[in-house]
VOGU-3710 file (C-alpha; in Angstrom, 3 decimals, decimal comma):
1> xxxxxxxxxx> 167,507/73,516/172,764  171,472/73,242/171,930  172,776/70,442/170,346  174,841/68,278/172,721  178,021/67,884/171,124  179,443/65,941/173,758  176,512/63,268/172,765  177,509/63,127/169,022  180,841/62,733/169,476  180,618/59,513/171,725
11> xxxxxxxxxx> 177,510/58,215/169,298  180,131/58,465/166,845  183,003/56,828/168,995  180,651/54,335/169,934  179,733/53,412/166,140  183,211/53,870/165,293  183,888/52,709/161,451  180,873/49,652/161,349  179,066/52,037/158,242  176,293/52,529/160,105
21> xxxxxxxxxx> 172,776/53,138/158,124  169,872/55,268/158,775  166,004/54,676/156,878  164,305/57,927/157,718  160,575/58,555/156,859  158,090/61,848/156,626  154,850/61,905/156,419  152,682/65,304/155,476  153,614/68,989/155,062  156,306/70,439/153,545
31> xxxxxxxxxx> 157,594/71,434/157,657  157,527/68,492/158,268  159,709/67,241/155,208  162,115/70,156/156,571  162,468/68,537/159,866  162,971/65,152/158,355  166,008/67,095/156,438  167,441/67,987/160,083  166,976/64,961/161,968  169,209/63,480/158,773
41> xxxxxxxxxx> 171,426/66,426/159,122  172,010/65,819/162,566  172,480/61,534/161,901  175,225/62,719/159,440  177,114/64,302/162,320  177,088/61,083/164,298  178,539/59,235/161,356  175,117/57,787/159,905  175,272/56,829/156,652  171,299/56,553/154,917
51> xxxxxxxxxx> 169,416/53,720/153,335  166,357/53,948/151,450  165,551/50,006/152,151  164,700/50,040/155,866  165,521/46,178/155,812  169,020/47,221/155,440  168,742/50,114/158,341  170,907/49,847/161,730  168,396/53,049/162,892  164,935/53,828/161,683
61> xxxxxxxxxx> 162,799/56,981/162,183  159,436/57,783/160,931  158,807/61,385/160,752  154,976/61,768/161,381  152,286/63,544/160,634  149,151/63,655/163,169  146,325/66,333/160,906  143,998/63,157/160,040  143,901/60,270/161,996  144,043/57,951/158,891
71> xxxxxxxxxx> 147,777/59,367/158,581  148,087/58,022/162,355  146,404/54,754/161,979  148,885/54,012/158,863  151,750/54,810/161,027  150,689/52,719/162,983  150,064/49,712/160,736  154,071/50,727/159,721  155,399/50,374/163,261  153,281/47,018/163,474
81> xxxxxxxxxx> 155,379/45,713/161,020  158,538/46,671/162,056  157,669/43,725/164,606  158,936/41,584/162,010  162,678/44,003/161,653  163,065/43,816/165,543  162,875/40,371/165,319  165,650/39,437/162,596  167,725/42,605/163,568  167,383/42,516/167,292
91> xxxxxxxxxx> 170,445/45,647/167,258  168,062/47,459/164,940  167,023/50,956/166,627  163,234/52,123/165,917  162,173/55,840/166,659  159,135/57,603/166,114  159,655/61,125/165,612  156,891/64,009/164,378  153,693/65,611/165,467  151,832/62,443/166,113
101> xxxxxxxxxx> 154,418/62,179/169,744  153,215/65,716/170,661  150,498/64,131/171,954  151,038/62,484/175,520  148,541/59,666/174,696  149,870/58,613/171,330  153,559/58,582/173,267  151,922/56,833/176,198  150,629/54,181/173,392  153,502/53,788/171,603
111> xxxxxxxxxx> 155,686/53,044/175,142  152,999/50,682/176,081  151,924/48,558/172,895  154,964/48,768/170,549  157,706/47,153/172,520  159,914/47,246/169,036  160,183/51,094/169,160  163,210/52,509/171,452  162,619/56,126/171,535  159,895/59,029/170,584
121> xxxxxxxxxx> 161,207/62,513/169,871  158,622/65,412/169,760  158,397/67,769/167,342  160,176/70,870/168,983  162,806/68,816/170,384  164,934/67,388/167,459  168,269/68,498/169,177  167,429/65,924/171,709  167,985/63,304/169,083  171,790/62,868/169,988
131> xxxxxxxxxx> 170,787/61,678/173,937  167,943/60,291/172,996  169,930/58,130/170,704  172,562/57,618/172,997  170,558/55,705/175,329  169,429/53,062/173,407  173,085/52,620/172,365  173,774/52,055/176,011  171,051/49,387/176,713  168,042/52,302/178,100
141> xxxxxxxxxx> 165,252/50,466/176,966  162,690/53,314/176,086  163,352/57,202/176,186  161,369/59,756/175,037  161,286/63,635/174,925  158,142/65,441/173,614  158,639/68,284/175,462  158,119/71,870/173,657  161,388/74,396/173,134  161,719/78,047/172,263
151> xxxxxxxxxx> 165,154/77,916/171,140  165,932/78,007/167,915  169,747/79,304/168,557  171,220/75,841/167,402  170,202/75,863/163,760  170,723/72,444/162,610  172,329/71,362/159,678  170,016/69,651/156,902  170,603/66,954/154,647  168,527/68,331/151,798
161> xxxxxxxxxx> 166,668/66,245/149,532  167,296/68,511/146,639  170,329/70,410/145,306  168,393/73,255/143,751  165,284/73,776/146,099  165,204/74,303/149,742  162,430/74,780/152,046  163,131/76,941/155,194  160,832/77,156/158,124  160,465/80,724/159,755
171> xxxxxxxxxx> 158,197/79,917/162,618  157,134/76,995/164,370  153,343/76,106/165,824  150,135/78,166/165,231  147,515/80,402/166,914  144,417/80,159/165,081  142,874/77,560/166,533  140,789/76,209/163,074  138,192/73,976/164,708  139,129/71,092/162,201
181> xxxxxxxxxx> 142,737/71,237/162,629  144,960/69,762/165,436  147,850/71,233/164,747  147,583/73,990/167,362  147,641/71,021/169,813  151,147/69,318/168,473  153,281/71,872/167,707  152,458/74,713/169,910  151,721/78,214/170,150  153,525/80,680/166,954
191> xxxxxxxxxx> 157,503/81,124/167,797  159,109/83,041/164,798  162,939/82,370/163,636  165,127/85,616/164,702  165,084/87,688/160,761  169,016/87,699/160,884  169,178/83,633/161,080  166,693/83,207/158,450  168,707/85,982/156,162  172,309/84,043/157,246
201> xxxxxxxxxx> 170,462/80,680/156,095  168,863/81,907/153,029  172,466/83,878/151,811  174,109/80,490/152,228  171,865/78,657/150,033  172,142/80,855/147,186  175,541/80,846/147,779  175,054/77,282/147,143  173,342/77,540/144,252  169,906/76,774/145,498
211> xxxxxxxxxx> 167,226/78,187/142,849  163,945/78,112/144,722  163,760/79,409/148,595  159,958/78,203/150,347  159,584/79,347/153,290  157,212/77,387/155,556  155,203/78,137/158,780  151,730/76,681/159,654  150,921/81,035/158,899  153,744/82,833/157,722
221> xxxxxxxxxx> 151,471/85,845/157,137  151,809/86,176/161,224  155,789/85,936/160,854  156,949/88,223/163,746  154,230/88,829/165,964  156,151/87,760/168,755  159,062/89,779/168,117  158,434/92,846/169,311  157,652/94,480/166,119  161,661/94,172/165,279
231> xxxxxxxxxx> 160,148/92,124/161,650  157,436/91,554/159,837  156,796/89,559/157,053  156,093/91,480/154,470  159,296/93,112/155,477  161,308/90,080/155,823  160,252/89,424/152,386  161,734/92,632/151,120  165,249/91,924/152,995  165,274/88,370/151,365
241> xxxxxxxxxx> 164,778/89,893/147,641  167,489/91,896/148,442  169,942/89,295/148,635  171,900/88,956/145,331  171,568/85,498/143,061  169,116/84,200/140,814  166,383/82,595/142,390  162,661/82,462/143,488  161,269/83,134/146,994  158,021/81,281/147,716
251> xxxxxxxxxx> 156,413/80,978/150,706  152,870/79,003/152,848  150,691/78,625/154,095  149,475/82,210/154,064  145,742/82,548/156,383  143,398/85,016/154,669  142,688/87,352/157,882  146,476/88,349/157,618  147,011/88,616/154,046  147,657/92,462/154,312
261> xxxxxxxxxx> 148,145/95,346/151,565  151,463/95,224/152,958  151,904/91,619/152,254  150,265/92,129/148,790  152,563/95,128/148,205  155,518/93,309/148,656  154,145/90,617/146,771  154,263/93,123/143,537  157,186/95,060/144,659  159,856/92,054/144,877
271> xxxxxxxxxx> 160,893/90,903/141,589  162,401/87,526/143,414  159,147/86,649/144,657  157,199/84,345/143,102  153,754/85,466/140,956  151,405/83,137/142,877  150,110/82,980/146,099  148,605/80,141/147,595  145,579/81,363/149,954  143,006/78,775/151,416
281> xxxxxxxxxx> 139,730/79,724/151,495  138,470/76,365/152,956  135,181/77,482/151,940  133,051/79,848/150,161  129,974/80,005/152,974  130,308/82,567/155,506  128,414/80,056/158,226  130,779/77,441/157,809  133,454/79,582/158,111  132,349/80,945/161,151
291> xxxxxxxxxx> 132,202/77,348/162,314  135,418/76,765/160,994  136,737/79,699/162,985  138,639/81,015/160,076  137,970/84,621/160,925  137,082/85,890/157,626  134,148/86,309/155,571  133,843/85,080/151,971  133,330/89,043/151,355  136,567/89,710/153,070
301> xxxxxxxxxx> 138,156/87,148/151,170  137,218/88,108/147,489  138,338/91,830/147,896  142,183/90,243/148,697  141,459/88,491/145,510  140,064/91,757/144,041  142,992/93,998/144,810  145,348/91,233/143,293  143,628/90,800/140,190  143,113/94,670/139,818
311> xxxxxxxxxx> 146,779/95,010/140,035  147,458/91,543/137,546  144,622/89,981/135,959  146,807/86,912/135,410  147,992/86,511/138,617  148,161/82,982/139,861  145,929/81,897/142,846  145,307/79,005/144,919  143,766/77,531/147,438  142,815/74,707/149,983
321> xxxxxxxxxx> 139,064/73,741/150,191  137,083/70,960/152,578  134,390/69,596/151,517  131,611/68,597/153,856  132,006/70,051/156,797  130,300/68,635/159,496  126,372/70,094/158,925  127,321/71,256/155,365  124,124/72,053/153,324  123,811/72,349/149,889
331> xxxxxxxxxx> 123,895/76,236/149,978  126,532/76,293/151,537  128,794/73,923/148,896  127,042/76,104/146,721  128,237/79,158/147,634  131,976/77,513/147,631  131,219/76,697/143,752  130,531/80,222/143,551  133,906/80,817/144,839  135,524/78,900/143,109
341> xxxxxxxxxx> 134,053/80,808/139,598  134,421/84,178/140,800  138,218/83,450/141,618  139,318/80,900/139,039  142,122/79,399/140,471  145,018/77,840/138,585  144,561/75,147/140,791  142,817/73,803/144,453  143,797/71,251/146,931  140,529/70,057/148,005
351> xxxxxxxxxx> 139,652/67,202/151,242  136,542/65,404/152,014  136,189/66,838/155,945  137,553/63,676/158,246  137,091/63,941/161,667  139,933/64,446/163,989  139,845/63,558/167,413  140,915/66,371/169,764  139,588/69,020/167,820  135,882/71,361/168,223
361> xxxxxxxxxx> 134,959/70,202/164,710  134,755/66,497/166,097  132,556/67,368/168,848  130,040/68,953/166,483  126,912/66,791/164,781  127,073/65,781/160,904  124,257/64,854/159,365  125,871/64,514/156,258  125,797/61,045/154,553  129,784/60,102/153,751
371> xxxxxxxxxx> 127,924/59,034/149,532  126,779/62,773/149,821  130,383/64,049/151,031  131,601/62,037/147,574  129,379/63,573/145,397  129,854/66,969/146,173  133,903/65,926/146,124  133,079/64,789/142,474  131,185/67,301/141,343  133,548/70,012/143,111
381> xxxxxxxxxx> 136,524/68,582/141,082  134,569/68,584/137,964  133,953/72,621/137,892  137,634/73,179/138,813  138,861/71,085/136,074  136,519/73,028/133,423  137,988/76,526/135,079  141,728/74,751/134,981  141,393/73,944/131,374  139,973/77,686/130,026
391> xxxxxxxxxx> 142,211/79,485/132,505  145,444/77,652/131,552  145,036/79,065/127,973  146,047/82,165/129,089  149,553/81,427/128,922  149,391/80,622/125,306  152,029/82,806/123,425  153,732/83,606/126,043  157,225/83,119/127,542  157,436/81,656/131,251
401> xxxxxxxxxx> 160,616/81,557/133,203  160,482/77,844/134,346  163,082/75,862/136,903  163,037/72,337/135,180  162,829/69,832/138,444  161,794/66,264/136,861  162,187/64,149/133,567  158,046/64,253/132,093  155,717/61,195/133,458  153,567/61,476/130,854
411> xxxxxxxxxx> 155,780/62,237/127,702  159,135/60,798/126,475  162,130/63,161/125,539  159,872/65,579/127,929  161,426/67,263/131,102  158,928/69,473/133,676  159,411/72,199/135,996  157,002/75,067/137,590  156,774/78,502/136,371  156,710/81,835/138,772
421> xxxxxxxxxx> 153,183/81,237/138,434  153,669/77,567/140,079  152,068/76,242/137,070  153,581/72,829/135,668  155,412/73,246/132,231  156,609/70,639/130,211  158,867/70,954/126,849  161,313/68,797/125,266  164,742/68,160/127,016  166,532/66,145/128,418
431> xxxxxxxxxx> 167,500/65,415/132,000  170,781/68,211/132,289  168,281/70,890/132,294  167,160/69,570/136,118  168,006/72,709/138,418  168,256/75,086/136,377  165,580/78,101/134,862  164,866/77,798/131,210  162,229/80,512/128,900  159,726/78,014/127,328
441> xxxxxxxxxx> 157,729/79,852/124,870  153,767/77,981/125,399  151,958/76,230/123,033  149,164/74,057/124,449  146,995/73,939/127,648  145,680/71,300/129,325  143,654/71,120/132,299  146,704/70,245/134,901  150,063/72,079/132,505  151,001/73,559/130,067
451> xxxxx> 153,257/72,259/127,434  156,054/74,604/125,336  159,379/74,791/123,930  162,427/76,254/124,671  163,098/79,933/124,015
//
């Protein structure tokens, strides 16, 4: 879907030089942080300027997320207060904006029980923002577009949250169908980004100075499927280290059924792309992945993870889990423990299972007691800290090529960045070393970084 250009320009006309301000908001995944960056991207063109105080805003947009329906029920305790906005700012513009609108009953909702909120923009259908926009300016009382496009012709330009690291999405929606996961249903079936837009976009921002390049899909690992065979992934990844600059190439969510030799190859082969791959296993029991629909066996899994290690020892892992999966018995968290120890991963993002309505894995029975789901959350976290703490030592001696991103939480005179490994490193510096890569020879380990000094 083209931008309308005609639309901007009498947005901006209409706005003319009042200093208009914009509060926008994501919730979730890195994507969805990206689109955030465009629908700000696109604001800019219209003359926006941005506000982090939304009391302030003329125009406010919360980006959503819909994969939990607690993420849903806070947006909409959000847009409940905005109530209160509407009310002293009656000029004030509300849109809701994200994968929570995909879904025709959460728009129909919004339109029929928040009056305060002008317009709802789908997730495929950010170009739209300019009419969409445009019709509350001229008095429409409620518009909305959640309709799904294929073209991605019109690459928008993004107001980028950070100067040194820049996420780029190569393909939009998903095909797998995970029986806990909705996002199948709100952002549609896989569409991959034509390989000579990606390679324009990702020249420019080293040109620009950017230091880290992640490139998102919901599975990039199934990047150009629907191209013909003109690109795959693996290949697009070796075309992308070709490009000349210093920087890192990282990349997720990558789905264990497609994590190819080729992928792995390239992996090794491309000395711009990062040494860690994130790979959830969502579990270590072969029956709950089956109910999961994942597609891959725990045996399937551990020989990726065997032909990595054989080729590194050291390489960095890690992984998604869900604990307490509808019908989850002990064996099988035990045999995701086991996982867990036969991997060791430098670190796990791990969920107590909610339900989500609209998805198989709501339908099924769970006899599992939510006390129970805590416990084995507890105890999960427990054995990954242990393997976090002993595995981290590895880097002891060592040099590791970090990009310094934040002043330290925890320590004064301390900065922090993430190594090629994606481990956190923290050393003394000050705050000119943010956005750029430093050697920071390691001295101590801890159970969430490691801690160094400069080379």
């Amino acid at each position: 879907m083209k931008e309308n250009i005609t639309e901007i320009s009498e947005i901006k006309r209409l706005l003319g030089n009042r200093g208009r301000l914009a509060y926008v908001r994501s919730f979730g995944c890195q994507l969805n942080t990206s689109d955030g960056e465009k629908i700000k991207g696109l604001l800019k063109k219209m003359g926006y300027g941005f506000t982090d105080d939304e009391s302030e805003a003329d125009l406010i947009i919360l980006n959503t997320c819909a994969v939990r329906e607690n993420a849903e029920d806070r947006v909409f305790g959000i847009v409940g207060s905005m109530k209160k906005l509407k009310e002293l700012n009656p000029e004030l513009i509300i849109g809701i904006a994200g994968c929570m609108t995909a879904q025709s009953h959460i728009a129909e909702k919004i339109k029929k029980s928040y009056p305060q909120v002008d317009f709802v923009l789908g997730t495929s259908a950010i170009n739209a923002l300019p009419k969409l926009l445009l019709d509350c300016l001229n008095g429409v009382k409620f518009s909305a577009d959640i309709a799904e496009y294929d073209d991605f012709s019109a690459e928008t330009e993004q107001v980028r949250e950070s100067s040194f690291k820049a996420s780029v999405p190569i393909m939009f929606g998903c095909n797998n169908f995970c029986t806990y996961c909705i996002v199948p249903y709100v952002r549609g079936r896989e569409r991959s980004r034509r390989p000579e837009d990606i390679i324009s976009e990702v020249e420019g921002l080293v040109r620009d100075g950017y230091k880290e390049i992640m490139l998102l899909g919901q599975n990039v690992n199934s990047y150009g499927n629907d191209l013909g065979g003109e690109m795959s992934f693996p290949q697009l990844l070796r075309r992308l280290n070709e490009i000349n600059g210093d920087f890192w190439i990282r990349f997720m969510s990558s789905h264990p059924k497609d994590a190819s030799k080729e992928l792995i190859d390239a992996i090794f082969e491309c000395d711009k792309v990062a040494n860690h791959l994130h790979l959830p296993v969502q579990s270590g029991s072969d029956e709950v992945l089956h109910r999961m629909n994942r597609r891959y066996t725990a045996e399937k899994y551990l020989s990726i993870v065997n032909d990595i290690r054989s080729r590194d020892p050291d390489f960095s892992l890690t992984t998604d889990l869900i604990v307490g999966f509808p019908d989850e018995t002990n064996e099988d968290f035990e045999a995701t423990l086991d996982i867990m120890k036969k991997v060791r991963y430098d670190n796990i993002y791990s969920f107590i299972y909610s339900k989500r309505t609209g998805t198989k894995a709501a339908e099924m029975p769970d006899s599992i007691s939510e006390e129970e789901k805590g416990q084995r959350m507890r105890h999960l976290l427990e054995i990954q800290r242990e393997i976090s703490t002993e595995h981290y030592k590895r880097f002891i001696g060592r040099r590791m090529k970090v990009l310094v991103d934040d002043v330290s939480k925890k320590r004064e005179g301390y900065v922090s960045g993430k190594s090629s490994e994606f481990i956190i490193v923290e050393f003394e510096g000050d705050n000119s070393l943010i956005g750029t890569f430093v050697d920071v020879e390691i001295t101590e380990a801890m159970n969430w970084a490691v801690v160094g000094r400069i080379v």
